[in-house]
BADRENKE-603167 format. One record per residue (C-alpha): residue number from 1; residue in one letter; x, y, z. Coordinates in steps of 0.02 Angstrom, whole numbers, plus 50000, padded with zeros to 5 digits. Example, Ala and Ser with C-alpha at 12.3 -4.5 7.8 and 13.67 -1.06 7.14 Angstrom:
% BADRENKE-603167
num;residuo;px;py;pz
1;a;50615;49775;50390
2;s;50684;49947;50357
This chain:
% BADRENKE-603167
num;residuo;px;py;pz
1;x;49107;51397;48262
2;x;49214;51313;48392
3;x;49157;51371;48563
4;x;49287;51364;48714
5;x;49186;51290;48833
6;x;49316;51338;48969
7;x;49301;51526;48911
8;x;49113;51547;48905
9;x;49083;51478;49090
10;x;49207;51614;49149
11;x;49105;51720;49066
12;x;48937;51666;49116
13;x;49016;51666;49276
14;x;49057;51846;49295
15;x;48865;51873;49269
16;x;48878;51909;49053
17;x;48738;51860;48965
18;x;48733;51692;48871
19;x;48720;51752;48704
20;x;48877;51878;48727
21;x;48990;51736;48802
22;x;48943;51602;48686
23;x;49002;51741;48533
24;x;49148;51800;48627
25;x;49214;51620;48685
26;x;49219;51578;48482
27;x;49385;51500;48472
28;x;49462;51622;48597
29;x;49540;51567;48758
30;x;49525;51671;48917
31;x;49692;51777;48887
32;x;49622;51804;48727
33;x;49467;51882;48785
34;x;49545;51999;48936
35;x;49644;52102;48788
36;x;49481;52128;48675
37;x;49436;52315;48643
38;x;49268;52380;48692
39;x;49257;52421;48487
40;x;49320;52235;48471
41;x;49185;52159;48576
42;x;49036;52277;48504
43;x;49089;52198;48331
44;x;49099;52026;48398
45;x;48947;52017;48503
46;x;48835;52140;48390
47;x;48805;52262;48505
48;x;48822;52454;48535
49;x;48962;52546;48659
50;x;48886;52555;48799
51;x;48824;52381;48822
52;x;49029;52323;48746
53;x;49082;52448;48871
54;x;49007;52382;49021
55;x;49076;52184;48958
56;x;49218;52270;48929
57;x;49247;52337;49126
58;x;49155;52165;49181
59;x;49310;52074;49086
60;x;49432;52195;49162
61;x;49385;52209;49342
62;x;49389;52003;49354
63;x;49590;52026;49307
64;x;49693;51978;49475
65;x;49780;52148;49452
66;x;49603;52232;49462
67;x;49548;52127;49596
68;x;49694;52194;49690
69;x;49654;52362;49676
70;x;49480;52337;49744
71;x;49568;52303;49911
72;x;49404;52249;49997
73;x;49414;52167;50157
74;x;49452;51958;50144
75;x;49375;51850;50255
76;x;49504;51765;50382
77;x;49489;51565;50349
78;x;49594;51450;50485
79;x;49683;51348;50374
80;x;49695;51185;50487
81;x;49863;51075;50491
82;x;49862;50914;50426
83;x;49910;50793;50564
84;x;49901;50625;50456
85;x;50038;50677;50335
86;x;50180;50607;50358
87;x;50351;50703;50313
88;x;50451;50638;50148
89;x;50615;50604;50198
90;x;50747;50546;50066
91;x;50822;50388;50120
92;x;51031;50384;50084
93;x;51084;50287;49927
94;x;51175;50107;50000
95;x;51268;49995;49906
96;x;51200;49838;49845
97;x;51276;49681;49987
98;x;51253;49525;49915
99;x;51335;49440;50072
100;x;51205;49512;50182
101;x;51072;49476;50062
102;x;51124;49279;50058
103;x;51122;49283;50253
104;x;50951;49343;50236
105;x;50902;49196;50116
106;x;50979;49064;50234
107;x;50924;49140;50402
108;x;50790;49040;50424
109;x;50878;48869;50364
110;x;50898;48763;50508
111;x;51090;48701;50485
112;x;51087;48581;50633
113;x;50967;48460;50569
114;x;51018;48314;50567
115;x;50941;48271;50389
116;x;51011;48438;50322
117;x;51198;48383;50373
118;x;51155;48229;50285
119;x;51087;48293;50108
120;x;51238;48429;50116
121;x;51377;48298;50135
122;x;51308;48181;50012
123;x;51300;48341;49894
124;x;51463;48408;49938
125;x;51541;48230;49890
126;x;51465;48204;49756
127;x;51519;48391;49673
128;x;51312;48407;49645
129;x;51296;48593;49638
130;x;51143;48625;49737
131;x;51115;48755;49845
132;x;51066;48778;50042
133;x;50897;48821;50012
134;x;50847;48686;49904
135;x;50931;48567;50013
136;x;50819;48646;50173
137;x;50665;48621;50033
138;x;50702;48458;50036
139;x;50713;48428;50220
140;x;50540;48531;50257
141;x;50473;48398;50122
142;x;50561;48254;50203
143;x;50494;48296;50384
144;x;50318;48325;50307
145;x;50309;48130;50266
146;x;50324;48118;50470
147;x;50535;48052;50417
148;x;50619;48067;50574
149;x;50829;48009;50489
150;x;50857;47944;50329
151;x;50980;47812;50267
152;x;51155;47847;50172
153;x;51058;47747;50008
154;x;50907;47863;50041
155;x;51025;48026;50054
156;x;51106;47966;49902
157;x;50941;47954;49822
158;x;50859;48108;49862
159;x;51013;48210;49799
160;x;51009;48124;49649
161;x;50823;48125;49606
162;x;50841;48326;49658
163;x;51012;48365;49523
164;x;50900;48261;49388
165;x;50757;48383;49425
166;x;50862;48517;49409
167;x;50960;48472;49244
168;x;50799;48425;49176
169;x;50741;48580;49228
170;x;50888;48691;49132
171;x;50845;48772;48978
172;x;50952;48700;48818
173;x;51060;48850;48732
174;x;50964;48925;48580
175;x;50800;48846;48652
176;x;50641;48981;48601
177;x;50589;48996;48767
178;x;50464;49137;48730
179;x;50380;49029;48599
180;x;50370;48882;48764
181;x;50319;49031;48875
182;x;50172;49097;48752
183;x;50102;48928;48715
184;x;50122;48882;48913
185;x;49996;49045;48966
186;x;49908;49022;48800
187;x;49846;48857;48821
188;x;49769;48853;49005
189;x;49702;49036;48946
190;x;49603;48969;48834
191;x;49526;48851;49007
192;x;49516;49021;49090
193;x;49417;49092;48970
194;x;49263;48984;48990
195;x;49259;48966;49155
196;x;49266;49173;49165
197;x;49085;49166;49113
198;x;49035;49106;49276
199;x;49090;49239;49402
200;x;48968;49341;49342
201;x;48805;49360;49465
202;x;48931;49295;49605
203;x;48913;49422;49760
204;x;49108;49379;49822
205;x;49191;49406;49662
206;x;49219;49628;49674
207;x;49391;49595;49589
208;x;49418;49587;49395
209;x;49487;49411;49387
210;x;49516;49282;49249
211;x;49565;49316;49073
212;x;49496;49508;49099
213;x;49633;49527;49228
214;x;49786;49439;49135
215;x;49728;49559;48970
216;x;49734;49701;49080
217;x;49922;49653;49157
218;x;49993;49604;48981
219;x;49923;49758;48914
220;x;49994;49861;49058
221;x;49835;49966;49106
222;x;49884;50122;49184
223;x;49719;50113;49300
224;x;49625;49914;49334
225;x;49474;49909;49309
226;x;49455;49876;49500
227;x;49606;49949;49595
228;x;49618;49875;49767
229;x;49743;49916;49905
230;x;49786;49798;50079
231;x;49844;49931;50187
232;x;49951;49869;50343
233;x;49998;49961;50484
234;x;50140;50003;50616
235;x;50180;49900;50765
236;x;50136;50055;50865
237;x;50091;50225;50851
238;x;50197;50376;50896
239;x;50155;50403;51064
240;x;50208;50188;51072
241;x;50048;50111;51090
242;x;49984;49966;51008
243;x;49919;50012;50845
244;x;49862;49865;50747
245;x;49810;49754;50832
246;x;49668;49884;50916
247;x;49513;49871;50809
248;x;49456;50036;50867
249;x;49633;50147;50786
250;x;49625;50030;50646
251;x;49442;50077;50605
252;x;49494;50264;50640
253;x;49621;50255;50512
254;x;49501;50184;50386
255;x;49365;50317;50401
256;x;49517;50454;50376
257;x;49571;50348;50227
258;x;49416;50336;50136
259;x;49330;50477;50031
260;x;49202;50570;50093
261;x;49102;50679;49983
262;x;48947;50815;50036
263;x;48818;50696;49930
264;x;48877;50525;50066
265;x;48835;50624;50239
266;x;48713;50758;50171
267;x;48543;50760;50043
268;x;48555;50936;49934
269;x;48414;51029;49895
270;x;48432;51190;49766
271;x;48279;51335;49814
272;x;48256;51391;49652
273;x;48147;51529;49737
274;x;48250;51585;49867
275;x;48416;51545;49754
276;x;48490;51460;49896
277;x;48561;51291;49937
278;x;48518;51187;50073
279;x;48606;51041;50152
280;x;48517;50922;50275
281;x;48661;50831;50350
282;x;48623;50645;50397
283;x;48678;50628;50566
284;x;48712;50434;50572
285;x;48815;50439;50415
286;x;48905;50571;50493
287;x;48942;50471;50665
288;x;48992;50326;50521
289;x;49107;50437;50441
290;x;49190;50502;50628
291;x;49125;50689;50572
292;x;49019;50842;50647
293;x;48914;50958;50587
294;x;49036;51110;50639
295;x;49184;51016;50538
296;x;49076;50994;50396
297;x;49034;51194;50376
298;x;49220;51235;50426
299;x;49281;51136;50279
300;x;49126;51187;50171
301;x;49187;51361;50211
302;x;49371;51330;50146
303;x;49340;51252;49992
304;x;49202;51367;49927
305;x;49252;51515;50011
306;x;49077;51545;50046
307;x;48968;51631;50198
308;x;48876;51473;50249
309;x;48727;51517;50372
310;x;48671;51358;50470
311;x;48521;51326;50604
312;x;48621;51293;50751
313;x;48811;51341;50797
314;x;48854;51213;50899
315;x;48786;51072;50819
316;x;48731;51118;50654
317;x;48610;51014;50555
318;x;48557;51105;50399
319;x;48661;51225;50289
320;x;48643;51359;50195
321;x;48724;51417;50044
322;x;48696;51567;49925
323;x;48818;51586;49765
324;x;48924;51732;49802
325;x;48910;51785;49984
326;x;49072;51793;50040
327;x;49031;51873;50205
328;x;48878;51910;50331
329;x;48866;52087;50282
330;x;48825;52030;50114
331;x;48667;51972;50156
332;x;48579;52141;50154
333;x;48626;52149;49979
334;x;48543;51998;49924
335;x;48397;52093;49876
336;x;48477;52208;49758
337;x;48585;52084;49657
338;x;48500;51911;49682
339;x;48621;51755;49627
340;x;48589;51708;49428
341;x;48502;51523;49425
342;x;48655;51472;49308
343;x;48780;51527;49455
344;x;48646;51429;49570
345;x;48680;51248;49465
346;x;48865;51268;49458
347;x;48876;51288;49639
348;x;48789;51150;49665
349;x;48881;51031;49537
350;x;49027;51089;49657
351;x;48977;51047;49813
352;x;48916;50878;49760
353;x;49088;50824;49717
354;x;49176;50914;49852
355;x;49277;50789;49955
356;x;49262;50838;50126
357;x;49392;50685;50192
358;x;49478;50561;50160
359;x;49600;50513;50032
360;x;49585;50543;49801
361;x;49521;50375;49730
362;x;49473;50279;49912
363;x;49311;50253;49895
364;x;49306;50114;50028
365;x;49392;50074;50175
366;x;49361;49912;50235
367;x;49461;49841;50405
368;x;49489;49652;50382
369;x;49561;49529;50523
370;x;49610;49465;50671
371;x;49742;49371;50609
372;x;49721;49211;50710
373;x;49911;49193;50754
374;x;49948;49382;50777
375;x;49807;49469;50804
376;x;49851;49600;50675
377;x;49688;49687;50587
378;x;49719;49769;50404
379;x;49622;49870;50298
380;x;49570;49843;50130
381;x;49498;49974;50016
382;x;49409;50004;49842
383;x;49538;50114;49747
384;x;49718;50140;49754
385;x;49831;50300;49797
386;x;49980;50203;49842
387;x;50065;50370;49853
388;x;49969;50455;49964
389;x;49935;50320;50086
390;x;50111;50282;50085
391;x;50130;50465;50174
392;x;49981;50433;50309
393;x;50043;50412;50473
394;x;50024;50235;50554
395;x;50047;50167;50367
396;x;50186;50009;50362
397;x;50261;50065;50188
398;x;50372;49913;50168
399;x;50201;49784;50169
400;x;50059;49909;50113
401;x;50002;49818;49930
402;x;49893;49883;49768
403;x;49851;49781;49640
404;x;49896;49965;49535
405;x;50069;49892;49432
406;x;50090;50078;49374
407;x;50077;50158;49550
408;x;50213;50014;49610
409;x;50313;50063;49473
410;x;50299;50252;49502
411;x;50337;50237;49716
412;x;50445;50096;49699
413;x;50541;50058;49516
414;x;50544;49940;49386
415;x;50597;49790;49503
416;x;50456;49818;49614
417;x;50356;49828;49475
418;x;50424;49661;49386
419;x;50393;49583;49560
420;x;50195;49635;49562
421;x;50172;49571;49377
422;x;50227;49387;49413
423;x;50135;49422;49603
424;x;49951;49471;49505
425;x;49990;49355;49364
426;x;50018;49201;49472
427;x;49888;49252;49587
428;x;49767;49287;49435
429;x;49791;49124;49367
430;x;49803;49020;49533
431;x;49626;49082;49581
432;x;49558;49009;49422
433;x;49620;48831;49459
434;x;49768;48849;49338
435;x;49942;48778;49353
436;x;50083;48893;49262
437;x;50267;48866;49301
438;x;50304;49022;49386
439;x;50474;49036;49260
440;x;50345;49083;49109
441;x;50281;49235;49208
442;x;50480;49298;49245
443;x;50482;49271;49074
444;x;50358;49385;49026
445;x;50380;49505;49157
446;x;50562;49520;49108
447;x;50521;49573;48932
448;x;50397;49702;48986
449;x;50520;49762;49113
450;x;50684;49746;49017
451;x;50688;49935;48972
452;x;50668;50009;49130
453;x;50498;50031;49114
454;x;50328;49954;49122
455;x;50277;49922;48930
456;x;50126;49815;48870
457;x;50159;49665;48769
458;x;50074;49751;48598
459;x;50096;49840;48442
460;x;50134;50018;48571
461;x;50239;49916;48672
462;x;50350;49755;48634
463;x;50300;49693;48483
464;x;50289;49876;48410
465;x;50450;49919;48468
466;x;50545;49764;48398
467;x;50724;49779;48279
468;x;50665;49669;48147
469;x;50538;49777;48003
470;x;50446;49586;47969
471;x;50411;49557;48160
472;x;50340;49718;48177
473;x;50229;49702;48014
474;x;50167;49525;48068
475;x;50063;49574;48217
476;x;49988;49734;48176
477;x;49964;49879;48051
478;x;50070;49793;47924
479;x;50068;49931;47775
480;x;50119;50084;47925
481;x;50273;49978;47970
482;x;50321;49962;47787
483;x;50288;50120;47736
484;x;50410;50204;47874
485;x;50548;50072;47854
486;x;50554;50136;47673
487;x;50550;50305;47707
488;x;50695;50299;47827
489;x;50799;50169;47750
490;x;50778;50067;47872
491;x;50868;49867;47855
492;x;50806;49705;47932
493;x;50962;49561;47977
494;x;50833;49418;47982
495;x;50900;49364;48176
496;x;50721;49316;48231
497;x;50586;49201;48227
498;x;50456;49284;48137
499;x;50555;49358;48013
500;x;50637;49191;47964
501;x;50455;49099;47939
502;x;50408;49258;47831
503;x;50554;49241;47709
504;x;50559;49071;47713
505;x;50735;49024;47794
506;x;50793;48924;47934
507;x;50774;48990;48105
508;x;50922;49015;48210
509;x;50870;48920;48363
510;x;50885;48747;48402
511;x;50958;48628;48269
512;x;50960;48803;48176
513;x;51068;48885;48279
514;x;51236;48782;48235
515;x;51328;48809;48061
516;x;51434;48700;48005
517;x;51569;48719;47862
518;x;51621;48618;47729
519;x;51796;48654;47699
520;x;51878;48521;47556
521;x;52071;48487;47545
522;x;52157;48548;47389
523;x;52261;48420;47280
């Protein structure tokens, strides 16, 4: 017997015995059910007429066509506006300036320094391809050794020691960068792991970090295990006053960020006797949370669509709740038809959950700052919507951060998203005391990026979803790869790595990569 869970708390719900729904929900859905005979249901449940007759008009009457019918009087609920939202508006496609964008680069490179004139005439004389911003690099670096001018041997010196770097720095055609990239990450991994161990029982540490966090990256997680936001705001509001750099609005805008639910400003107490809820709301968690009693019934009220009596109007303290009274003339009926206990738990289940403010997935919202040299404050939070607090009002779009990949990818695109992997990646492996050229993470983040979308290096992303049969078989599920390649005819050219090493031939990279022919003179 498969029982449709879904299908026998409807039931249950519309006040049918236990034993009835748990034989009518047998693998039947709920449109299933509402088109079941009376004669249908007194075979099913094992029953006579009249008790399948009464199900029967039980089923019927919950049908939102029956419900119409009824025509009893609704109760009115204000439906309050949302003043935080901000309105979408589509921003008008542009086309891509790359003169603009190199102005941008340059804009803060400092073309009348005398040092900077220097190093770009020596490299302009020398045809030593190297642009402005390295050159202005080098002048920052020069000026940090306290060098006020520097010789025309020096000049000549420092452009040369810079093109060296550089050529040095080129990667040779048909060089296996991916194989230099793997073992680069691989190796100071393997450092990373150990010293992992020892964030654990550290109070600072609430972020994954270390090995956990480049596993969850590579594999492309669609939630981290700890998704954190840094949520900066405007300059000013929109009546034009200062916005964050006043503690106060900043700390506003946190408590409207962060999720409130009944169970953080109220303790919940089911009268089993009285089948009635009661709420005792806690009056300094509701001054933390910027709430009242009156908005906490008001939005009680809209979400459960529920008569909610309470010991004072003005300023309300506890609650009451009783499963199904919609309305204060209800009440007198109470004693008649008295709420089922099961009816009783649900409810409460319900209101435990219910999130009364606040944003899906904040669970904290934190406000971090001054900034010494602006003054700014920001807030950082436990859980990520990038989303939705992309929409809040106040909310600086262009520099609010998650450490989410997949929410970047889904608000922004796949070059935001290639952007955040080598951001967390570097990040990741800086705060473990790790030195990675920061080419090795383009490198990765380009592969996982390269077909538009976010894919996990693994046998469901890259390596699963490589040309070559071999290279697929190496890393994973060897016989599944084999077994479909020979199904559908499918034919390996041998123009990787992997495949090569399998079958025993040369690679073609490197030395491997030129071919030379033989071709001998006839007599």
């Amino acid at each position: 017997m498969v029982v449709k869970s879904a299908t026998k708390k409807k039931l249950m719900d519309l006040g049918i015995a236990e034993e009835y729904a748990h034989r009518l929900a047998d693998d039947r859905k709920w449109d299933d059910v509402k088109i079941l005979s009376a004669g249908e249901i007194a075979q099913t449940c094992a029953t006579d007429s009249g008790m399948a007759q009464q199900i029967s008009e039980v089923i019927q009457g919950s049908t939102k066509a029956a419900q119409k019918e009824k025509a009893t009087p609704k109760t009115l609920i204000r439906r309050r506006v949302a003043s935080r939202r901000r309105k979408k508006s589509l921003l008008p496609l542009q086309s891509y300036d790359s003169e603009e964008k190199m102005r941008q680069i340059h804009r803060d490179i400092d073309v009348d320094d005398p040092i900077y004139v220097q190093l770009f005439d020596v490299a302009a004389k020398g045809d030593i391809r190297i642009t402005p911003k390295t050159i202005y690099d080098l002048v920052l670096g020069i000026h940090a050794r306290g060098e006020k001018k520097l010789t025309a041997a020096q000049a000549r010196k420092v452009i040369a020691s810079a093109d060296a770097s550089m050529v040095k720095s080129r990667v040779d055609p048909y060089e296996a960068v991916g194989i230099t990239t793997a073992q680069s990450i691989g190796e100071p991994g393997t450092q990373m792991t150990m010293r992992t161990f020892h964030y654990a029982g550290v109070a600072t540490v609430n972020v994954t970090q270390g090995l956990p966090r480049v596993i969850e990256i590579v594999d492309s997680r669609k939630v981290p295990k700890t998704p954190t936001m840094k949520v900066y705001l405007e300059e000013n509001n929109s009546k034009g006053k200062p916005l964050r750099t006043d503690e106060k609005k900043v700390q506003q805008i946190a408590a409207a960020l962060e999720t409130t639910t009944t169970r953080d400003i109220a303790s919940i107490d089911v009268d089993v006797a009285q089948r009635h809820l009661n709420l005792q709301l806690n009056v300094s968690n509701l001054r933390l949370k910027k709430m009242t009693g009156a908005e906490v019934r008001d939005k009680l009220q809209r979400a459960l669509r529920l008569y909610i009596q309470v010991d004072n109007e003005a300023r309300p303290k506890i609650l009451k709740i009783i499963p199904g009274i919609t309305k204060e003339d209800d009440l007198a009926e109470l004693a008649n038809d008295p709420p089922t206990y099961t009816a009783l738990l649900q409810l409460e289940e319900k209101v435990k959950k219910l999130r009364l403010k606040g944003l899906p997935d904040i669970v904290r919202a934190n406000v971090q700052g001054p900034n010494r040299d602006t003054g700014e404050f920001y807030i950082s939070t436990i859980g990520s919507n990038l989303a939705r607090v992309s929409e809040f009002a106040g909310v600086d779009r262009g520099r609010t951060y998650t450490n989410n990949i997949n929410e970047i990818y889904q608000c922004f695109g796949v070059e935001a998203a290639r952007q955040a992997i080598i951001n967390e990646m570097k990040d990741t492996l800086e705060g473990a005391g790790l030195e990675v050229d920061v080419r090795h993470l383009i490198t990765v983040s380009d592969v996982m990026t390269s077909e538009g979308e976010v894919r996990a290096i693994g046998r469901h992303g890259v390596s699963g979803t490589k040309h070559s049969i071999l290279a697929r078989s190496a890393f994973e599920v060897t016989v599944n790869h084999l077994l479909r390649a020979a199904v559908i005819g499918e034919r390996d050219n041998l123009r990787g790595v992997a495949e090569n090493i399998i079958v025993g031939q040369p690679v073609a990279l490197g030395t491997g990569s030129v071919q030379l022919y033989y071709i001998p003179e006839e007599n």
